[in-house]
Structures are given as structure tokens and as C-alpha cells.
C-alpha positions as CSV (number, residue, x, y, z in Angstrom):
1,X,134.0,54.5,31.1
2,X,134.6,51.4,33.3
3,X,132.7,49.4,31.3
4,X,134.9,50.4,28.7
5,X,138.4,49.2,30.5
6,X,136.9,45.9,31.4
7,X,135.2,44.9,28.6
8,X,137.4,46.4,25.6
9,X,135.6,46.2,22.2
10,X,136.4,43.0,19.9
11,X,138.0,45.7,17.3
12,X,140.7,46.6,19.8
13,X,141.2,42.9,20.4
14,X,141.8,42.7,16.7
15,X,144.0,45.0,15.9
16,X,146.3,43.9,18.8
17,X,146.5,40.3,17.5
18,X,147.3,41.8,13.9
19,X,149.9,43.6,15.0
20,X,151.0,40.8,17.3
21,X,151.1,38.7,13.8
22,X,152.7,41.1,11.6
23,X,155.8,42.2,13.4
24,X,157.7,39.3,13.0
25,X,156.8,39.0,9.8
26,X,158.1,42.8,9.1
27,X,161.5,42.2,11.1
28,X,162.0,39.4,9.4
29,X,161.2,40.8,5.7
30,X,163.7,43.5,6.9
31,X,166.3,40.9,8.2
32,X,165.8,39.2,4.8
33,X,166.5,42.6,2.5
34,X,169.4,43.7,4.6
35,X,171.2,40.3,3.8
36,X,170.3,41.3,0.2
37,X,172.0,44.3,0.6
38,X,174.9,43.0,2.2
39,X,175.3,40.3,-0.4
40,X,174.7,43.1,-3.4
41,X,177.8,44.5,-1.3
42,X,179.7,42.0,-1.1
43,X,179.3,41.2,-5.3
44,X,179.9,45.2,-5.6
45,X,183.0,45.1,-3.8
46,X,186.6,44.5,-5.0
47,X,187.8,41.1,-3.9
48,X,190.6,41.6,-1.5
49,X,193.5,39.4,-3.6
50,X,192.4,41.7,-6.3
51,X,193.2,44.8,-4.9
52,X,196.6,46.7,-6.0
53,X,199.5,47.9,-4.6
54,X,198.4,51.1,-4.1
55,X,194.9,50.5,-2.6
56,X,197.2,47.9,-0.2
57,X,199.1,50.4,0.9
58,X,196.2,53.4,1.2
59,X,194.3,50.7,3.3
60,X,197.6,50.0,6.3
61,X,197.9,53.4,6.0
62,X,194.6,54.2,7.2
63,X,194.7,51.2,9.9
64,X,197.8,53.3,10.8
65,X,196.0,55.8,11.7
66,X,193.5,54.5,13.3
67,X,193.0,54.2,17.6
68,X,193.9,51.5,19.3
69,X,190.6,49.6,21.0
70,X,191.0,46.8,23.7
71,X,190.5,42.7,23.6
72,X,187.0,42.8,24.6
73,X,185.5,44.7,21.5
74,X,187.3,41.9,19.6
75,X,186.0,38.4,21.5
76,X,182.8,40.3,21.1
77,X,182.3,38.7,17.6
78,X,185.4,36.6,17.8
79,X,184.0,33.8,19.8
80,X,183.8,30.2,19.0
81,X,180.7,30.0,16.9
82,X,182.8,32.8,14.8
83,X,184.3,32.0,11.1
84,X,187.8,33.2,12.4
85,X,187.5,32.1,16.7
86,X,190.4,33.4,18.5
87,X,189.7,31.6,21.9
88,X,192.3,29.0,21.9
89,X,194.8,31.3,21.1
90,X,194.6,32.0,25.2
91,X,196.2,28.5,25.2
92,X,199.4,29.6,23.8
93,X,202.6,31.5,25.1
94,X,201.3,34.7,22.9
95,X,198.6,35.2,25.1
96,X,200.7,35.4,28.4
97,X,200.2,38.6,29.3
98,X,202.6,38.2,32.0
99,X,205.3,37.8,29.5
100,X,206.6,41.4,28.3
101,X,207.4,39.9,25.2
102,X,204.1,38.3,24.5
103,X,201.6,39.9,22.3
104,X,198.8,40.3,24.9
105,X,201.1,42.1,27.0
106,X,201.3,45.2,24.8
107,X,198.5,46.1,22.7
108,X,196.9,42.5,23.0
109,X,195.2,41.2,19.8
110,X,196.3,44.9,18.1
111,X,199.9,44.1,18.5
112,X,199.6,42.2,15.5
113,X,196.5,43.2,13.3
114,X,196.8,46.9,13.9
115,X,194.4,49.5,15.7
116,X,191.0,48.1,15.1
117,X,188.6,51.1,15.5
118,X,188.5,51.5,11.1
119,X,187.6,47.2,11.4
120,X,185.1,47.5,14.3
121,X,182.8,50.2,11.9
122,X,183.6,48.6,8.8
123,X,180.7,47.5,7.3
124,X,179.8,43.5,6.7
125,X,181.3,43.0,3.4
126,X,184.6,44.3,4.3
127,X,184.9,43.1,7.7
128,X,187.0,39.9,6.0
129,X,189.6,42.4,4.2
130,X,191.1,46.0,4.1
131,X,189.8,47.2,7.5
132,X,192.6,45.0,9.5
133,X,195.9,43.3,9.1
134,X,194.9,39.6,7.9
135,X,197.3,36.7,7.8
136,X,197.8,33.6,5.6
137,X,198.5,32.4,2.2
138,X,195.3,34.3,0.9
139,X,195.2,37.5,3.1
140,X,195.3,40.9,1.8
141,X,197.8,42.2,4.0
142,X,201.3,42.3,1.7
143,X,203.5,39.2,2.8
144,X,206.1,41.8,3.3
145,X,204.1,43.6,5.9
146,X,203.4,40.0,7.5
147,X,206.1,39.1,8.0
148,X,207.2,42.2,9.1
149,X,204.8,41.6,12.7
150,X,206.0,37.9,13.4
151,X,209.7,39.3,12.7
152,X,209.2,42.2,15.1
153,X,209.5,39.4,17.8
154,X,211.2,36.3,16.4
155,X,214.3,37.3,15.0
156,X,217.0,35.3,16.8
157,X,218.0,31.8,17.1
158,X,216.6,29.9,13.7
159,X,214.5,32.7,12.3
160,X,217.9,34.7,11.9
161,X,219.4,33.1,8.2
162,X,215.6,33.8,7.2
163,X,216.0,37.1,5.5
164,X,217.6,35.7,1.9
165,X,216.7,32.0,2.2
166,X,214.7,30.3,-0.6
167,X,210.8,30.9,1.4
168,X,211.6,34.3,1.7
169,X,213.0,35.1,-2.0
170,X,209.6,33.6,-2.7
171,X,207.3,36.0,-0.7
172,X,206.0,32.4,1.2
173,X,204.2,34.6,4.6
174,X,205.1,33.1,8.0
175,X,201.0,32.3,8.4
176,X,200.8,30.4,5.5
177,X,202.9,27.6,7.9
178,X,202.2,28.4,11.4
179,X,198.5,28.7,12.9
180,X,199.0,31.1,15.8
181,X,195.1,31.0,16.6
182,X,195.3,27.3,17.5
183,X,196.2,25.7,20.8
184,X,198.9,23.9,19.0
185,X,200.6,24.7,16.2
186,X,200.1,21.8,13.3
187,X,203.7,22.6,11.8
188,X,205.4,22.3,15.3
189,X,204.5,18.8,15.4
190,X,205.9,15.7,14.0
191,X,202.9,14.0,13.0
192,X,200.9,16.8,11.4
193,X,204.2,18.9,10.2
194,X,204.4,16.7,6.8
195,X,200.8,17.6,5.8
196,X,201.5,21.6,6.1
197,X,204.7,21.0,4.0
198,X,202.6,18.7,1.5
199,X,200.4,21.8,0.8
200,X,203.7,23.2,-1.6
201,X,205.6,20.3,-1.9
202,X,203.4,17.6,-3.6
203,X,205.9,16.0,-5.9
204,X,207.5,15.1,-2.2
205,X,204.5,14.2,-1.0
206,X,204.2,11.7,-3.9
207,X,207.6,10.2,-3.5
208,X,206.7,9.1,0.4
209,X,203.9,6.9,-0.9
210,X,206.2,5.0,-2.6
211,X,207.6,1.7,-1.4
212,X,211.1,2.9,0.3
213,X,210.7,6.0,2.2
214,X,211.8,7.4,5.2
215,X,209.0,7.2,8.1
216,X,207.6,10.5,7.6
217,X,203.9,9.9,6.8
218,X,204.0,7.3,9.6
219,X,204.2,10.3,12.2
220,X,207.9,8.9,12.9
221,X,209.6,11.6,11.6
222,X,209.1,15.7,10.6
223,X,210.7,17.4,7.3
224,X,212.1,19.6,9.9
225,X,214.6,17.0,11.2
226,X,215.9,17.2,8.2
227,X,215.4,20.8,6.6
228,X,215.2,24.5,8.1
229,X,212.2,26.1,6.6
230,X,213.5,29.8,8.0
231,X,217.0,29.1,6.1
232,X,220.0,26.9,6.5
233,X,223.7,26.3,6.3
234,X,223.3,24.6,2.3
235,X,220.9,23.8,-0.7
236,X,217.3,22.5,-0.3
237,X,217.0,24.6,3.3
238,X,219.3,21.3,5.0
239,X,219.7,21.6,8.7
240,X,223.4,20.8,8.1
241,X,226.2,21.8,5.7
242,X,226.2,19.2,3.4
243,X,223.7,16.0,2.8
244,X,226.3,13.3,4.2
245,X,226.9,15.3,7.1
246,X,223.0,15.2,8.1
247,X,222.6,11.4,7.3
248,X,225.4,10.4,8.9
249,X,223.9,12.0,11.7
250,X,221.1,9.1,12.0
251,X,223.4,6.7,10.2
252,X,226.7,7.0,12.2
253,X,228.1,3.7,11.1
254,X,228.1,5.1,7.3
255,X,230.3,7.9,8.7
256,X,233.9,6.6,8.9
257,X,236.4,7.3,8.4
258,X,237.2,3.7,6.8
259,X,240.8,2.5,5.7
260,X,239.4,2.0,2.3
261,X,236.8,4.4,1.5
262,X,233.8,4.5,-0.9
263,X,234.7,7.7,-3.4
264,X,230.9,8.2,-3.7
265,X,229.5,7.4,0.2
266,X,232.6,9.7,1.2
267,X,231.5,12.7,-0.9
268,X,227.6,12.9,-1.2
269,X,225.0,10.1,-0.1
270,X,222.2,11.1,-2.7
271,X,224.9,10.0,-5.7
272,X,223.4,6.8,-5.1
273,X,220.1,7.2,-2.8
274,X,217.1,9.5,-3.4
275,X,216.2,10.8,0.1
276,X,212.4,11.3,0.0
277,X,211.1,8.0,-1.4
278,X,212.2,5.1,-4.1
279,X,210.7,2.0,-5.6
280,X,214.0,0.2,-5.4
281,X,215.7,-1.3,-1.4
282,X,217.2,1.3,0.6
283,X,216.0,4.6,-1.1
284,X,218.4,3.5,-4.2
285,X,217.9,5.7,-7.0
286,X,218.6,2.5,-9.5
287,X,218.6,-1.2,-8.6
288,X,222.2,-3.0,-8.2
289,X,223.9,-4.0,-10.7
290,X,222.6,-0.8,-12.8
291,X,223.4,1.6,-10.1
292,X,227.4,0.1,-9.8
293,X,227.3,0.1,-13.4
294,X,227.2,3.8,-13.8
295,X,230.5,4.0,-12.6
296,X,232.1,0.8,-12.6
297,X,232.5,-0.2,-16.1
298,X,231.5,-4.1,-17.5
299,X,234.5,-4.2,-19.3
300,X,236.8,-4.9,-16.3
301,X,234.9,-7.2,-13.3
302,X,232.6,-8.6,-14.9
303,X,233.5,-8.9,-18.2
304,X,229.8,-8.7,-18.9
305,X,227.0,-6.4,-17.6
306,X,224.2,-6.8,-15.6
307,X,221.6,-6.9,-18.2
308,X,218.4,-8.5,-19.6
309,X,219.8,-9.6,-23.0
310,X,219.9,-13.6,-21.5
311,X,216.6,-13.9,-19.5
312,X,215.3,-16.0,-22.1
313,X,218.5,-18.3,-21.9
314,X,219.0,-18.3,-18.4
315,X,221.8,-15.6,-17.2
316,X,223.8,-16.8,-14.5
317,X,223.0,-13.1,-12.7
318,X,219.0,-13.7,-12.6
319,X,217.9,-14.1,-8.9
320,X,218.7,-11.2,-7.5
321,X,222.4,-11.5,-7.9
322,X,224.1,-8.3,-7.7
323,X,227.1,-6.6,-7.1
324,X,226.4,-6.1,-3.0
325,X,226.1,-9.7,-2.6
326,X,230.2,-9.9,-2.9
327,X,230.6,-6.0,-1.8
328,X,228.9,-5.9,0.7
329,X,230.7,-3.3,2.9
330,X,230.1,-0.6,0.3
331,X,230.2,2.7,2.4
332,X,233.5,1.5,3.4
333,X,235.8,-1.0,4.9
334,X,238.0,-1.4,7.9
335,X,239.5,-4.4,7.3
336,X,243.1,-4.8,5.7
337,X,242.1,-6.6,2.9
338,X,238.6,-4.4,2.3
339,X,240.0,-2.8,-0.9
340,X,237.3,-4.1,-2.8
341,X,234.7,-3.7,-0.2
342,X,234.4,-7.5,-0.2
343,X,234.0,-7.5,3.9
């Protein structure tokens, strides 16, 4: 028998080293055919944009239900090699959990995605969607019901003309702006704001590439200096009541008022100059003469228009001659004798 113990037989060394071999061949294999399954899963299953109202609503109903868990069963998976890392949030005032008003001071990362025990058994393929409230542009979760969270909270001060403005006629959900999972928010700075706007608004975008523009894709300025994306006062979401009112802001010396004023600098700067970009000087929607000329007919002073009919002949207004070169105090004039807005 002790003969036995020392010196094993060679079989029994055998079958231990093919053992040895197999298993992580076999865990593997079975690694391999549950990603198979999961993937079959995730085909099978209804993609989360696709579902309709009705299952929406029979899914937040269900996360209604469900109990509550705490932080630590969510930075569990939520860590930072995670597709969807929530550590920098921890950066941010809604993680100050000794702020009442702060998410994390209540039911911490449930405050805002709902009760998490339905997400926490879901299986893999609908982890992503349907077993939580999501956010964004893409999520499942109706923008209505959103919304609704980030409202619970931010209701005064410039979120309050945001029920009726033009974002929210048009369902657009606070998330599909703001990245609360960051450690600073891209659309709450000026040099990265533009590119979040630019997502929508690419015929804006276009318009600052071209040759006038204000200094916005320079990091100088924001779109929100000059527009309210939660609502404002007038048209195009515009911080102020009116669009001379906000430029004179910058451009107080264009604000008067003059003894002899401009009709169309005293009633709306963007009758002559396009605010988001121009290929002509000074954001001009036409160049001068052509611009004067929509108003000011040829057939007093001048007696001829500004035209291209004498290039070939030599026209006495080639060389950038134009209309500002005499009239040059155009938004107005102080001066007694500045009815013509020659000084």
C-alpha cells in the first residue's frame, strides 16, 4: 500500500495531465457557446428604438415596481473599463451627497434611472435597454419621461420658459445636450458648446466656415451668448427680446440713439447682416452698393446703379467704390449735418 502512495502508476499520472489539458479547453468551448447564445439573443430581441408605445410604457411600469438597490451593485459593472463608466460623475455637483438636492443624496444613481433590481437580473442582451431608464438622443426611455427626471430638479431660473419653447415642441431630450456622466459637461463650455449644437444645426455649422463669422469655432464665443436653448424672450430661442437689442449688447456704439437715425439699424440689425457667417465684410448679407440698392433707388443719388454693365469700359465705380465710402456713419449720426450719414 505504501508503495502504492509513493510511486503512483504512470496511468494515474496520465489521466491527471489529460484532465489538466482539457478543462480549459471545455471552459472555454462553453465561454465560446454562451457568447453564441447571447448574440442569438441579442439578433432575437426587439431593438430598443423599435419598441412601441405600449411595450415603453409596460417596461417603466415594471421598473416602477421594482426595489430600490444601492450604488455599489451599480459601480460593480459600471467601472471604467465599462461601455457606459459612471466614475467621473463623482466629479460633479450631482454626486454631492452632502447636498439634499443632489442625486446621490436620495436614492443615489436610482434617483434618476429608476429601481434597478429588474436591470441587475436582466439578462445580457437587454441590459442596454428596457430593464432601466436610459438617456440620450437614442435611449428607449420616452423623451417625455426624460425629461421628466432632469425637470424634477431644474425647474427655476432658465429652465423655467422651457415647457412650450421650440426644443421642447420638438421632443429634443435634455441628454441629447448635456453629458451628466462626464466631469465636465461639453455643452457648458465655450469651446466645445458649438460642436454639441452642430450635431442639429449643420447648415449653421456651414455658415461659420465661411469667411465673415463671428468667433465661435475659434473657442471665442458659445451659441449660448447669444441664444437660450431651454426657451427665450423671442424667435430663434434669442437671449433677448429682439435681435438689435442682443447686438447692441456687444456693439454698444451701434445703439444710439443718434440725431439722425438709420430706419433699418434702428429697427432690426439682420435687415442688412446675416448673424452666423457671410462671404461679404462685416457679416453683410449683400456687398455695397447692391445692399443700399435694395432700398435706396438709382434713380435719385446716383442717377445710375452700381452695376456690372461698364466693366468692360471702365465704370467710374470699379475699385471697390461704394456707397459707405461717402456714408460712412450708417447706423447713425450725431452730428448736425449727419442727415445723410456723410459723418
Amino acid at each position: 500500500m505504501w508503495k502504492t502512495i509513493v510511486k503512483p502508476s504512470p496511468k494515474w499520472f496520465a489521466l491527471i495531465l489529460g484532465i489538466s489539458l482539457l478543462l480549459p479547453a471545455y471552459a472555454a468551448s462553453k465561454a465560446d457557446k454562451e457568447d453564441k447564445e447571447d448574440a442569438k439573443s441579442d439578433k432575437k430581441a426587439v431593438p430598443t428604438a423599435m419598441l412601441t408605445d405600449e411595450e415603453k410604457d409596460a417596461k417603466l411600469a415594471l421598473i416602477a415596481k421594482a426595489k430600490f438597490k444601492d450604488i455599489d451593485a451599480c459601480v460593480s459593472c459600471h467601472d471604467a473599463e465599462n461601455e457606459f463608466p459612471v466614475f467621473p460623475i463623482f466629479k460633479t455637483k450631482h454626486a454631492v451627497k452632502a447636498d439634499p438636492r443632489s442625486p446621490m443624496a436620495n436614492k443615489e444613481c436610482e434617483s434618476c434611472h429608476g429601481a434597478g433590481t429588474v436591470h441587475t437580473k436582466a439578462k445580457k442582451s437587454e441590459k442596454r435597454g428596457g430593464s432601466i431608464i436610459n438617456f440620450g438622443k437614442n435611449a428607449w426611455t420616452p423623451v417625455k419621461d426624460q425629461n421628466e427626471k432632469c425637470l424634477a430638479c431644474h425647474q427655476t431660473h432658465q429652465r423655467i420658459e422651457w415647457k412650450g419653447s421650440t426644443h421642447a415642441f420638438n421632443e429634443v431630450a435634455c441628454a441629447s445636450c448635456h453629458s451628466i456622466h462626464t466631469a465636465k459637461d461639453p455643452v457648458l463650455d465655450r469651446q466645445t458648446q458649438p460642436k454639441v449644437c452642430f450635431g442639429c444645426h449643420a447648415n449653421e455649422q456651414a455658415k461659420f466656415q465661411q469667411t465673415s463669422h463671428h468667433p465661435v469655432r475659434e473657442g471665442k464665443m458659445g451659441c449660448s451668448e447669444c441664444h437660450d436653448a431651454h426657451g427665450g424672450n423671442a424667435s430663434g430661442l434669442k437671449i433677448k427680446a429682439s435681435v438689435r437689442e442682443k447686438c447692441t449688447s456687444c456693439h454698444a456704439e451701434k445703439r444710439g440713439p443718434f440725431l439722425w437715425d438709420h430706419a433699418p439699424a434702428a429697427e432690426d440689425c439682420n435687415l442688412c447682416h446675416t448673424p452666423h457667417g457671410s462671404n461679404q465684410p462685416a457679416l453683410l448679407k449683400k456687398r455695397v452698393p447692391q445692399l443700399c440698392q435694395e432700398c435706396h433707388s438709382p434713380a435719385g443719388h446716383p442717377s445710375v446703379s452700381y452695376n456690372g454693365s461698364k466693366l468692360l469700359a471702365g465704370s467710374m465705380f470699379l475699385g471697390a467704390k461704394s456707397c459707405s465710402n461717402c456714408h460712412s456713419a450708417v447706423h447713425g449720426s450725431n452730428h448736425p449735418s449727419g442727415v445723410t450719414q456723410l459723418r
